[in-house]
N, C-alpha and C positions, 0 to 999 in steps of 0.2 A: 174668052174662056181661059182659065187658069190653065197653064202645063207644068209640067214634073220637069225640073230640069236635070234629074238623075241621082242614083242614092247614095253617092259620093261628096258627104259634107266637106266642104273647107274646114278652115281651122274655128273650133267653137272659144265662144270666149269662153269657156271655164272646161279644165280637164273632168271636171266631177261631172258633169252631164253635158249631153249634147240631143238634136233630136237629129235624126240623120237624112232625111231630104229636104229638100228644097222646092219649090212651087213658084212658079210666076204668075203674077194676080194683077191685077189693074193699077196697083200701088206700090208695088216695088218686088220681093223676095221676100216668101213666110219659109221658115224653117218649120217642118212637121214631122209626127209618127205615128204609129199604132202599133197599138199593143193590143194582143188577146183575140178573144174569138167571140159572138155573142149579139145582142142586139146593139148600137150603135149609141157611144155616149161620147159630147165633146166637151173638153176642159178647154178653158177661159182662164187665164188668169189675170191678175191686175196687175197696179202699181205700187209700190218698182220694183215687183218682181218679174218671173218670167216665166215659162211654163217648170223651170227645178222646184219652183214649188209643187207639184201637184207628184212629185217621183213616188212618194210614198202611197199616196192615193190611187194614184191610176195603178203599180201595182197591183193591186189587192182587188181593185174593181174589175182587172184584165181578167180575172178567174172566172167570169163571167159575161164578158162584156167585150165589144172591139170597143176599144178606146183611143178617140183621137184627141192628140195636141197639138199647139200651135205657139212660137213665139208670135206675138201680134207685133205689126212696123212698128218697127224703132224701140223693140226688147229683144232680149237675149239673142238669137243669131237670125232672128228677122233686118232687114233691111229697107226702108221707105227713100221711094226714088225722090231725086230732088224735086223742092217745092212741093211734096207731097205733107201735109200738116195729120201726125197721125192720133187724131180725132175720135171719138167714142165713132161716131156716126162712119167715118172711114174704116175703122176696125171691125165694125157690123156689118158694113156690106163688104167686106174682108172674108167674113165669117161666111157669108152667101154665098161668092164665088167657092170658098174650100166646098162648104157644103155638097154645091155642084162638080165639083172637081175628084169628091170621095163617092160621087155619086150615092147621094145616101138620100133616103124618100122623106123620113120624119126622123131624125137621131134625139133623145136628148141631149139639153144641154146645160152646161153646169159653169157655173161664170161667180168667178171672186172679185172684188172692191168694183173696181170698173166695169172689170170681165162680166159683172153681173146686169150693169147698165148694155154692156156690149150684147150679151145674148137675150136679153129683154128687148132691144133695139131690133136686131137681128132677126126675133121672132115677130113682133107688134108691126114694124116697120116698112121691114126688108121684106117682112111674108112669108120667113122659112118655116115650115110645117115642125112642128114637134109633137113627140108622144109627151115627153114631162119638161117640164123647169126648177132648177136649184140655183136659188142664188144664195151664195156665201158672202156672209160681211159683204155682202154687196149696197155699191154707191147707185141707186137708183134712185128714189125718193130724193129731194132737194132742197135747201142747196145741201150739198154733201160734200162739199170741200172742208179740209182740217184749217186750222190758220196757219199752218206750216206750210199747206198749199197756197193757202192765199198769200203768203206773202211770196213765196215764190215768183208766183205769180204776177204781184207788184214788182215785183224787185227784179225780173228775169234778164236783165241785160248784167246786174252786180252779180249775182247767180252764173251767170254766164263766162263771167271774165276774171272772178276771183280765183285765186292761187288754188290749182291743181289739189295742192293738199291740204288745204283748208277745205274744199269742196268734199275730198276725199271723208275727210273728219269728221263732216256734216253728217253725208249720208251716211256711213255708218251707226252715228248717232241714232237716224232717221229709224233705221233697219232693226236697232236693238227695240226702240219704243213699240213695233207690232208683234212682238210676241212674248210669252208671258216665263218662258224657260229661254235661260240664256242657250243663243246659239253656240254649239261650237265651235273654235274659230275657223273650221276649212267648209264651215257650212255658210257664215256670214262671209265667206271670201268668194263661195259660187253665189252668193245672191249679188253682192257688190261688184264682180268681175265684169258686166256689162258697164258697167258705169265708171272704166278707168280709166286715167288719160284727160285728155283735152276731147278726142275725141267723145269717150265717153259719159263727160262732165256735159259736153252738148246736147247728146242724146238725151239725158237727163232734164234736160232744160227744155228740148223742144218738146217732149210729150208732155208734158207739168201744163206749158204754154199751150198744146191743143186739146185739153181738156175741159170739158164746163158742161152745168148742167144744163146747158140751152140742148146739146143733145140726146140725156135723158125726158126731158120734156115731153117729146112726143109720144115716147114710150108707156111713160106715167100716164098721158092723158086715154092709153087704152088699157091700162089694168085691167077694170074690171070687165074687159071684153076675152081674157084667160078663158079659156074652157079648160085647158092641158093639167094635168097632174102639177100641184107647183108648192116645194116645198124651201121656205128662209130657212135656212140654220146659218146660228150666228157665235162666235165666243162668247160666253158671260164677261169676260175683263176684257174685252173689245175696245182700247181707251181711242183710238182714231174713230168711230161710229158708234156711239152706243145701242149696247142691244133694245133699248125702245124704238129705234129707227127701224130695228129687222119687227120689232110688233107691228107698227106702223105699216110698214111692205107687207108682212105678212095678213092684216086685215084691210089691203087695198085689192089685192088677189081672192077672186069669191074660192072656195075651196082651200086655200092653202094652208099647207102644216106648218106651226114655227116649231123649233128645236134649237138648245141652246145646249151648248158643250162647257161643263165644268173645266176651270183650270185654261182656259187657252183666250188667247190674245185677238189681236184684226186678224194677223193670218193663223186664222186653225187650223188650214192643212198641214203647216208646217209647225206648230204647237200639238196636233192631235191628230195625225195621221191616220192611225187605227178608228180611232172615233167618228172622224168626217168619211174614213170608207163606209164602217160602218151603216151610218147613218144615212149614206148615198146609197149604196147595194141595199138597203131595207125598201127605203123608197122607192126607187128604179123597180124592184121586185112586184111594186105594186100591193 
């Protein structure tokens, strides 16, 4: 059973956000929060971000809503114990243990790129009851790797071992191509902050490497078994997943709404904050 190890964060990688407790779970250290008051909604986020993406969102949905987040092992001020490979399918029964640790009976939930395979997994899999499902730009349908993933991939011990800042160069490369407004730079400096160092050039490399759609699979194969409220929204200039992939998801789900966001990139949370609240508070509203 997960525990609270107290709401006295250590030091967060990035001064601009942090989430402020901590939780012990079967796989190492998730850093978590809530915000707001309302019926129960969990953000997911993917890769390689962290839960800073979702700051502008989960405000605006806290007006209504208790909203929980999570860095998942091995992002932003989570931690995955050794030998722990933090895996779509590890990250989903991740997602179970919080579930039970928030004690929450049916919450929605709302899951980006992977995050989306994460609480599609979580709910199909794992068995956690939900009132709705949102997945964003989400990697469920397959194969859903980029070729920047794949090569990654390929290539993950040169990835691994090449100069600190050449890695460094990369990923920020990586970080401009998912959204469609250049970031500002103390906003691409908290998305890239987990990923600094040697250390953090690793971290990078290990989630890349335990990622695959062997663990969306099972998930897929019960789509159409969805009863729950379940709405795709996806960016129109989505260049990492094209938005035919979210038609695709979204006519795999008997019921679900698609909705597409003018002007924003793979991450729309963080290209259209206002929009994907929007959009999510409509939905959730029923």
């Amino acid at each position: 059973m997960p525990t609270t190890e107290g709401t006295t964060a250590p030091a967060a990688v990035s001064s601009a956000w942090s989430l402020p407790d901590r939780v012990r779970v079967s796989g190492g250290r998730v850093a978590t929060g809530v915000l707001g008051q309302g019926p129960p909604v969990i953000l997911v986020h993917g890769t390689p971000a962290w839960s800073y993406l979702w700051r502008g969102v989960a405000e605006r949905l806290a007006e209504q809503h208790t909203v929980y987040m999570w860095d998942m092992l091995g992002f932003g001020d989570s931690r995955a114990d050794p030998g722990v490979a933090p895996s779509i399918a590890r990250q989903a029964a991740t997602l179970a243990e919080l579930v039970d640790h928030w004690e929450l009976d049916a919450p929605a939930l709302v899951g980006h790129d992977i995050g989306g395979g994460v609480v599609a997994r979580a709910h199909l899999v794992e068995q956690v009851p939900v009132t709705a499902l949102a997945l964003v730009d989400a990697a469920v349908l397959g194969p859903w790797n980029t070729p920047f993933t794949d090569h990654q991939q390929r290539y993950a011990e040169a990835w691994r071992t090449m100069p600190a800042d050449v890695f460094a160069e990369l990923a920020a490369i990586r970080l401009r191509s998912a959204v469609q407004t250049p970031m500002p730079p103390d906003v691409a400096e908290a998305y890239l902050a987990p990923w600094a160092g040697r250390q953090g050039q690793n971290r990078w490399v290990d989630q890349v490497a335990a990622v695959g759609y062997a663990d969306t699979r099972d998930a897929v194969e019960l789509l159409d078994s969805v009863t729950a409220p379940t709405l795709v929204l996806w960016g129109e200039q989505d260049g990492w997943l094209d938005p035919s992939v979210g038609s695709d998801l979204a006519a795999a789900v008997p019921g679900a709404r698609l909705r597409t966001v003018p002007g924003a990139g793979h991450f729309l949370p963080e290209d259209a904050p206002e929009a994907a609240a929007h959009a999510l508070s409509e939905f959730l509203a029923g």
